[in-house]
C-alpha positions as CSV (number, residue, x, y, z in Angstrom):
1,X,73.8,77.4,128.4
2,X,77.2,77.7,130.0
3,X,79.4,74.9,131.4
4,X,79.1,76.4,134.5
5,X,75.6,76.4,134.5
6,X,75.7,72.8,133.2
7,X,77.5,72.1,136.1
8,X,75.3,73.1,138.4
9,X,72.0,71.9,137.3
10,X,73.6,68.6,136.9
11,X,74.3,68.7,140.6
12,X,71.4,69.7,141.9
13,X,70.3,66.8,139.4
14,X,71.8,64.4,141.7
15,X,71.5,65.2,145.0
16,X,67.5,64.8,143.8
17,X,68.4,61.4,143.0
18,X,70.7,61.2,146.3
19,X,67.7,62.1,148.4
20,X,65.1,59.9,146.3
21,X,65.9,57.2,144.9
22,X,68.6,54.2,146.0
23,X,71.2,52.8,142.9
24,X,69.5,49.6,141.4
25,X,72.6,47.3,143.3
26,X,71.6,48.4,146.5
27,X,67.8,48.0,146.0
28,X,68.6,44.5,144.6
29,X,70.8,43.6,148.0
30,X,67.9,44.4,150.1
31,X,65.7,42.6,148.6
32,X,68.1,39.7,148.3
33,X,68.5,39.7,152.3
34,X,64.8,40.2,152.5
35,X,64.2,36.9,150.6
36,X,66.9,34.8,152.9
37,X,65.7,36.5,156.4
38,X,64.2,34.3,158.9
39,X,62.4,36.5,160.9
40,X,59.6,37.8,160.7
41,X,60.4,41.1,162.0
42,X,63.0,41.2,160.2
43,X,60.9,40.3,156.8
44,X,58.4,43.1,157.8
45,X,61.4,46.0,158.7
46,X,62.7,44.8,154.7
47,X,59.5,45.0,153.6
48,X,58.4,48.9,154.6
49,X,61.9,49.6,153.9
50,X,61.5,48.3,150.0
51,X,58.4,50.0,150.2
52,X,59.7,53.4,151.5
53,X,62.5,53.0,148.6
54,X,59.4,52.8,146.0
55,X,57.1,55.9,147.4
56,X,60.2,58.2,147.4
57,X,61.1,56.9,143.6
58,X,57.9,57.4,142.5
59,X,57.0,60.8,144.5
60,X,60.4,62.0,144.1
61,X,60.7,62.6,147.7
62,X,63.4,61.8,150.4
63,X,63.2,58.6,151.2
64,X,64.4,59.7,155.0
65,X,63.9,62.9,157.3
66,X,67.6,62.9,157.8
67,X,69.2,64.0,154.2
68,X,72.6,64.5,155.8
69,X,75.5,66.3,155.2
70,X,76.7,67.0,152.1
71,X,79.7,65.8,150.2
72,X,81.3,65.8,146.8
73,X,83.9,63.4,145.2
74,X,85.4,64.7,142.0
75,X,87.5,63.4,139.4
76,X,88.7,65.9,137.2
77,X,90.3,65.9,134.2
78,X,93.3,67.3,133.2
79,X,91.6,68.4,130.2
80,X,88.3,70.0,131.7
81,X,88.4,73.6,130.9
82,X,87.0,74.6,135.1
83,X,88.9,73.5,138.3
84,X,88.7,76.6,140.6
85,X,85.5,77.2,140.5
86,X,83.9,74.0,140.8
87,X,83.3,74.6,144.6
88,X,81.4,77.9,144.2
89,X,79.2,76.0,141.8
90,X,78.6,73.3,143.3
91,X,78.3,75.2,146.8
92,X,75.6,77.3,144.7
93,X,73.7,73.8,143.8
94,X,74.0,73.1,147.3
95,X,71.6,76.0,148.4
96,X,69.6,75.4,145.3
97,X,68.7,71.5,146.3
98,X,68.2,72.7,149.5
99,X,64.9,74.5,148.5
100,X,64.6,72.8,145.2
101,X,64.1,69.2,146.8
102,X,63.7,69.7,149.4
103,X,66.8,68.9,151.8
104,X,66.4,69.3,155.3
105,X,69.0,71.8,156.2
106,X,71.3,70.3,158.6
107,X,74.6,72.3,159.0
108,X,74.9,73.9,162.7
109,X,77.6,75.9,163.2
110,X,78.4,76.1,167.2
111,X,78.1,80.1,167.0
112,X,76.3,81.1,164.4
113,X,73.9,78.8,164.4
114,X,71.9,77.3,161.4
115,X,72.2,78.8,157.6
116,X,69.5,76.7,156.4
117,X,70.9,76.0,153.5
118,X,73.2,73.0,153.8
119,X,76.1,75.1,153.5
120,X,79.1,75.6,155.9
121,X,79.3,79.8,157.6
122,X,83.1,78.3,157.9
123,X,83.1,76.6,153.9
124,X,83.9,73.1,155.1
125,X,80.3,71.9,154.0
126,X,79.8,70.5,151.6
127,X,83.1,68.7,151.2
128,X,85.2,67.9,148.8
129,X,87.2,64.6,147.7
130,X,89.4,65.7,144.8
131,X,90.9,63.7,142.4
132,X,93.1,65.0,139.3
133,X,92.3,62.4,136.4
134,X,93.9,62.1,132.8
135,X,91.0,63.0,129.9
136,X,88.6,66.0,129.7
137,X,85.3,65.2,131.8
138,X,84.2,65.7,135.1
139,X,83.0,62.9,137.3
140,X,80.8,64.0,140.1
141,X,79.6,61.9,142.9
142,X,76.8,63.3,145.1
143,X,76.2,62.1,148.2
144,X,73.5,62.8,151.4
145,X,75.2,60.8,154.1
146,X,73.0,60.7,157.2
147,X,73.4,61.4,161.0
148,X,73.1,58.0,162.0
149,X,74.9,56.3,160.3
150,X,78.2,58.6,160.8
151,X,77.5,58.6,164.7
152,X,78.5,54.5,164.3
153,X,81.8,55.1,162.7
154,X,84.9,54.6,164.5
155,X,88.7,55.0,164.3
156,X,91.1,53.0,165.9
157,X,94.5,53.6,166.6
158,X,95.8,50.3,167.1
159,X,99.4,48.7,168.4
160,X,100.9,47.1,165.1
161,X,101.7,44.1,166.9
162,X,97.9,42.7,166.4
163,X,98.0,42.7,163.1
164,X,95.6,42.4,160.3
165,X,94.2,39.9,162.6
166,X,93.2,42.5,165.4
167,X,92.5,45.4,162.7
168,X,89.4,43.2,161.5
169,X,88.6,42.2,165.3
170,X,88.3,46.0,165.6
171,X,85.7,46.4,162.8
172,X,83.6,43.4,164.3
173,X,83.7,45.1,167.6
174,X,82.9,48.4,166.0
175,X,79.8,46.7,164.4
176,X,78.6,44.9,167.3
177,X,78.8,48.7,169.7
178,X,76.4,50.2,166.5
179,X,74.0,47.3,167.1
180,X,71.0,49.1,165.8
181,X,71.8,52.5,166.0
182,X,72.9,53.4,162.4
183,X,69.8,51.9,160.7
184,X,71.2,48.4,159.2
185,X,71.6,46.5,157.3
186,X,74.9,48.2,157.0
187,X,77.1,49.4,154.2
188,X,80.2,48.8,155.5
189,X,83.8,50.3,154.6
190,X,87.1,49.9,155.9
191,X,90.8,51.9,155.8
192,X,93.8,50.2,157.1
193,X,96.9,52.6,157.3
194,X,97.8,55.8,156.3
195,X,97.2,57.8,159.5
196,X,94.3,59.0,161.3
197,X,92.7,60.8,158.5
198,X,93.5,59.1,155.5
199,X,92.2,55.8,157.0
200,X,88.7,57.2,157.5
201,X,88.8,58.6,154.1
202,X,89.8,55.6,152.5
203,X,86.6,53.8,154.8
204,X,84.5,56.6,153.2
205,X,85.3,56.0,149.8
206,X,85.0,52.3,149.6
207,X,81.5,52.4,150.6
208,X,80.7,54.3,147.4
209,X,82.0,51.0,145.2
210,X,79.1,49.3,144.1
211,X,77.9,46.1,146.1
212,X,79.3,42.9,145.2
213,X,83.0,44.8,143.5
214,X,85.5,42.8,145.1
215,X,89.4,44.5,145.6
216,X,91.6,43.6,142.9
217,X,94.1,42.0,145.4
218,X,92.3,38.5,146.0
219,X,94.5,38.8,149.5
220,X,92.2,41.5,150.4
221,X,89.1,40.4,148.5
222,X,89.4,37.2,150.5
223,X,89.5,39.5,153.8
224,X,86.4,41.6,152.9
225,X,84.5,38.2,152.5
226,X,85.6,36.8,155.7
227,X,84.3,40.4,157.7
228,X,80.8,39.8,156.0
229,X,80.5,36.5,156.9
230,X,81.3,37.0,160.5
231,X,79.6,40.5,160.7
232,X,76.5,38.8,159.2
233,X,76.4,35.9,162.3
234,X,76.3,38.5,164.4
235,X,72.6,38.8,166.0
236,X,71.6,42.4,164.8
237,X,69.7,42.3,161.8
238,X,67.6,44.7,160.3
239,X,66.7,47.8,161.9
240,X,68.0,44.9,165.0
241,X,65.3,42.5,165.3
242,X,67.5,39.7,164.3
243,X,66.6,37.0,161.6
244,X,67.9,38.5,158.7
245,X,71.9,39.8,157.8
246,X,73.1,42.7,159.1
247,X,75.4,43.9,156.2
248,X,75.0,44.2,152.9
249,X,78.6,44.8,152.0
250,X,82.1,45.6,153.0
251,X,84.7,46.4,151.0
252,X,88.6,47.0,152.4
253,X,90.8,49.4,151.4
254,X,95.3,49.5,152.6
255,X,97.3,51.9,152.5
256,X,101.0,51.6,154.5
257,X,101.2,52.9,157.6
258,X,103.7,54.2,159.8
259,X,105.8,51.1,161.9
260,X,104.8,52.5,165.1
261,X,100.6,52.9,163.9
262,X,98.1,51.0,162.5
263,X,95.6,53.1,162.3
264,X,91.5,51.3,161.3
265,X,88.9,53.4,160.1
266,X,85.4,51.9,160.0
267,X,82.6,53.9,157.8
268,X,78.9,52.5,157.5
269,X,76.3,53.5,155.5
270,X,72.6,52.5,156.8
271,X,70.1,50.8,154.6
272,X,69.9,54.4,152.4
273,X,73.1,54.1,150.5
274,X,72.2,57.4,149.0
275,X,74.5,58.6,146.4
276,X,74.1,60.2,142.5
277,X,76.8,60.1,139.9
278,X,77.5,61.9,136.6
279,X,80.1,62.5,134.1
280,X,80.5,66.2,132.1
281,X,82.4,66.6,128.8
282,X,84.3,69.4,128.2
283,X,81.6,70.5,125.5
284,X,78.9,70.0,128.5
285,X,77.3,66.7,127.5
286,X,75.9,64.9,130.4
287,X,75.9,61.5,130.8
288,X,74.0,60.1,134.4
289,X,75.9,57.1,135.5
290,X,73.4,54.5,136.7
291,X,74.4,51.6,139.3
């Protein structure tokens, strides 16, 4: 079999597991906030929720209608003998999970309509997040980021005169407007600086890092505890019957930012945290990377 083809099936592999079946930390948070909930609402939204998580798992289903839009975050070796044409293959396990899984097929382009198969008429979809890496593998990170959740998000572009201070009021504020909407308890992630896109990107990537992964600056680390705390007072809940917390996580990531900007992004996840992760040798050994 060819490393392309290697490749491929490998992705496919894991936007199955994407669709079906939630990591182990994020299963384990649920039912952690399940076990301290108050309310009995909110006990009874945990529970079918835990119970959804097992039927998919065991069925190998979706675990939601809405399997999202489709993204890819690479690290890629210096070493690994294919760069350009790791989008057309992964594009080409894009249409194959689509039927495979099956994905609902949810890329609408405003003229053309509906392909049905996941992938951009334009090639935007699925994206990529590139990242060139010393060694010879391939990381890939699948993910099946939902509708919901990603109508929730926000980006603020902020005076710098309020701060860190008024950056983190801004991400309360953005969590109190999703209320319900997104489906929590909430995933949260958070990019301070950059500009207008890289602080959304930053937001997307830190709700990939696995639950409980504090930053390596204990500045910050301290700061993403503080937002959980307050965001978890807050009377939402799950699925927003109150009684229980409303996130499971957030994690912060800086970059510097212009002196006349301070740009905030805010990226949730709902409860499905849905993501898949593998790393490919150069000689095509595949190791699945559980979390």
């Amino acid at each position: 079999m060819t490393l392309e083809k290697i490749i491929e099936d490998t992705a496919v592999e894991l936007l199955r597991i994407s669709a079906t079946r939630l990591p182990t930390n994020v299963v384990n948070s649920l039912q952690q906030i399940r076990e301290t909930a108050t309310g009995e609402s909110a006990m009874l939204q945990l529970g079918n929720i835990i119970t959804d998580i097992g039927i998919a798992k065991e069925q190998s289903k979706p675990m939601c209608q809405d399997t999202g839009i489709i993204s890819f975050k690479l690290e890629v070796g210096d070493d690994f003998p294919i760069k350009s044409k790791l989008k057309d293959i992964l594009v080409a396990a894009t249409r194959r999970a689509t039927k495979e899984i099956p994905l609902r097929p949810n890329t609408v382009d405003f003229f053309e309509g509906n392909p049905k198969d996941n992938v951009d008429v334009r090639g935007h979809i699925p994206y990529f997040y590139i990242d060139m890496v010393p060694g010879d593998k391939l990381k890939i990170l699948a993910t099946t980021k939902g509708g919901g959740s990603s109508n929730v998000a926000a980006l603020g572009m902020l005076k710098p005169g309020v701060g860190l201070e008024g950056a983190l009021q801004f991400v309360i504020d953005t969590i109190i407007k999703a209320g319900p909407q997104g489906c929590p308890p909430y995933r949260v992630g958070i990019g301070i600086g950059g500009g207008e896109d890289i602080c959304m990107t930053l937001a997307k990537k830190a709700i990939f890092k696995p639950i409980g992964e504090r930053h390596p600056d204990p500045r910050v680390a301290k700061l993403e505890l503080a937002v959980m705390d307050a965001a978890n007072e807050l009377p939402i809940g799950a699925m927003g019957v109150t009684g229980s917390k409303t996130v499971m996580d957030v994690n912060i990531e800086l970059a510097s930012r212009h002196p006349a900007s301070l740009p905030v992004g805010v990226v949730m996840s709902c409860w499905a945290l849905r993501y898949g992760a593998a790393e490919i040798d150069k000689n095509g050994d595949v190791k699945i990377i559980e979390s």
